[in-house]
N, C-alpha and C positions, 0 to 999 in steps of 0.2 A: 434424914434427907437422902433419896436416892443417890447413889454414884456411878460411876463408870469407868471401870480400866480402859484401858485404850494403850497398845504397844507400841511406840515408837524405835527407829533405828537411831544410832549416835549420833549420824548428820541431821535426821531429821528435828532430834532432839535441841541439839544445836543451833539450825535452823529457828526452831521457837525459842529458846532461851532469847538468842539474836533479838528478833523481834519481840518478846514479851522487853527485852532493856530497851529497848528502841522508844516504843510507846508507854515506859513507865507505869507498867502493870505485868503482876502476876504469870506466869504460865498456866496455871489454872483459870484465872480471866480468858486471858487471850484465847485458849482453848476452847470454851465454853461457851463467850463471845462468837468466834469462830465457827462452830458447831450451826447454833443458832441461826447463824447470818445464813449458811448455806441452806438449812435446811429452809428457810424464808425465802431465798433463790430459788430454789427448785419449785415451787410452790407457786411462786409468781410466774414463772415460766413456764409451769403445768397450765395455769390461766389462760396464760396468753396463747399457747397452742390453742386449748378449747376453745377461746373464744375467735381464733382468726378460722378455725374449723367451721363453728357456729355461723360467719357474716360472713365466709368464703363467698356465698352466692350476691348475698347484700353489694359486698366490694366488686363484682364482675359486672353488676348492673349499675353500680353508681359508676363506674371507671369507663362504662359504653356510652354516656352521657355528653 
């Protein structure tokens, strides 16, 4: 299975230890998890731009109604 290093500072490190105890999972979870989510955020907020881009004009003529 693919991996991935990824460097962290001490606090940051910390940081996630914290919350990997927090939520009773892994560092590796959390991290991964984490990963994921954002990369799913950006993605949905790429959308969302293109599409308020797309109905920009739609929205000007419905809102002069």
């Amino acid at each position: 299975m693919p991996a991935l290093n990824v460097t962290f500072t001490d606090d940051e490190m910390a940081t996630l230890r914290d919350q990997a105890t927090k939520e009773d999972v892994s560092m590796k979870a959390l991290a991964h998890d984490a990963v994921l989510a954002e990369v799913h955020r950006r993605k949905v907020t790429a959308a969302a731009i293109r599409t308020a881009r797309i109905s920009a004009g739609l929205n000007k003529r419905l809102a002069n109604k």
